[in-house]
C-alpha positions in Angstrom: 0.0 0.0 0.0 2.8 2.6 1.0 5.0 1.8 -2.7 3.3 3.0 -6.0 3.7 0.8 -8.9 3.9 1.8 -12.7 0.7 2.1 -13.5 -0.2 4.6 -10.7 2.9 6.9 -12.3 1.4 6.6 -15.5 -2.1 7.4 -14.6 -0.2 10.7 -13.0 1.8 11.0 -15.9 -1.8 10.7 -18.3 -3.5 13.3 -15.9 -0.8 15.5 -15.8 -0.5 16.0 -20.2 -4.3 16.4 -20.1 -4.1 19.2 -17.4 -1.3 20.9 -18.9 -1.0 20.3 -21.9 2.5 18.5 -24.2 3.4 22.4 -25.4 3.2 23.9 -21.6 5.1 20.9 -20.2 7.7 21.5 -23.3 8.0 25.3 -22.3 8.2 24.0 -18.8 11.4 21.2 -19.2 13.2 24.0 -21.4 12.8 26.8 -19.1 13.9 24.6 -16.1 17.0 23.4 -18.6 17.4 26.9 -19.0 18.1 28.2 -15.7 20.0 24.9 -14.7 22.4 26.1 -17.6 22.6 29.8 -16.2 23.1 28.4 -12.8 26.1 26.4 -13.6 27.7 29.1 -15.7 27.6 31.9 -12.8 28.8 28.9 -10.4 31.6 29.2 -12.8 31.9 32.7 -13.1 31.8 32.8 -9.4 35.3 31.2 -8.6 37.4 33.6 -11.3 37.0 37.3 -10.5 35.8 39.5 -13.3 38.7 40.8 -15.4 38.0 44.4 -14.1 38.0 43.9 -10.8 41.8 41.7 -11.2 42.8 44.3 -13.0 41.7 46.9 -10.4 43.4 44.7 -7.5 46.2 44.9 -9.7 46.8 48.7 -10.1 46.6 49.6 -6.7 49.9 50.7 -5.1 51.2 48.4 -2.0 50.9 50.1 1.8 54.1 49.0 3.4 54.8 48.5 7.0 56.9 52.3 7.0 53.7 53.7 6.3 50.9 52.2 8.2 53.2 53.0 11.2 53.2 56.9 10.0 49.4 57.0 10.0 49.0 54.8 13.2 47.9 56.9 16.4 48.5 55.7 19.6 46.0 56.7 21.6 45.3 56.3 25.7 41.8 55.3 26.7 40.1 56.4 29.8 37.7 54.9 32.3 35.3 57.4 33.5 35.5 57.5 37.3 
């Protein structure tokens, strides 16, 4: 009772074309295809940084220990009695 056998799937399958329709389930399958494709290619995408933002990373000048110690302020904090 709890296991469906073939025929119940294709009596769903039967009642699910005359519901729908073969052109809307076509639309369907290739939209779905569709965005499994376009998820794939930004999971792709998504590991490489774009070329503008390695060529951004790559123009900036280095800050070097000299001069993060010329900016640095050494401040005293105070408890309020």
């Amino acid at each position: 009772m709890g296991s469906l056998s073939i025929w119940h799937w294709l009596i769903v399958l039967v009642v699910v074309i005359l519901v729908f329709g073969t052109k809307k389930l076509k639309n369907l399958g290739s939209d779905l295809g569709g965005a499994v494709k376009g998820f794939k290619d930004g999971m792709k995408e998504g590991g490489q940084p774009p070329a503008d933002e390695a060529a951004a990373t790559a123009a900036k000048p280095q800050v070097t220990q000299a001069a993060v110690e010329k900016t640095t302020i050494d401040v005293e904090a105070r408890t309020k009695s």
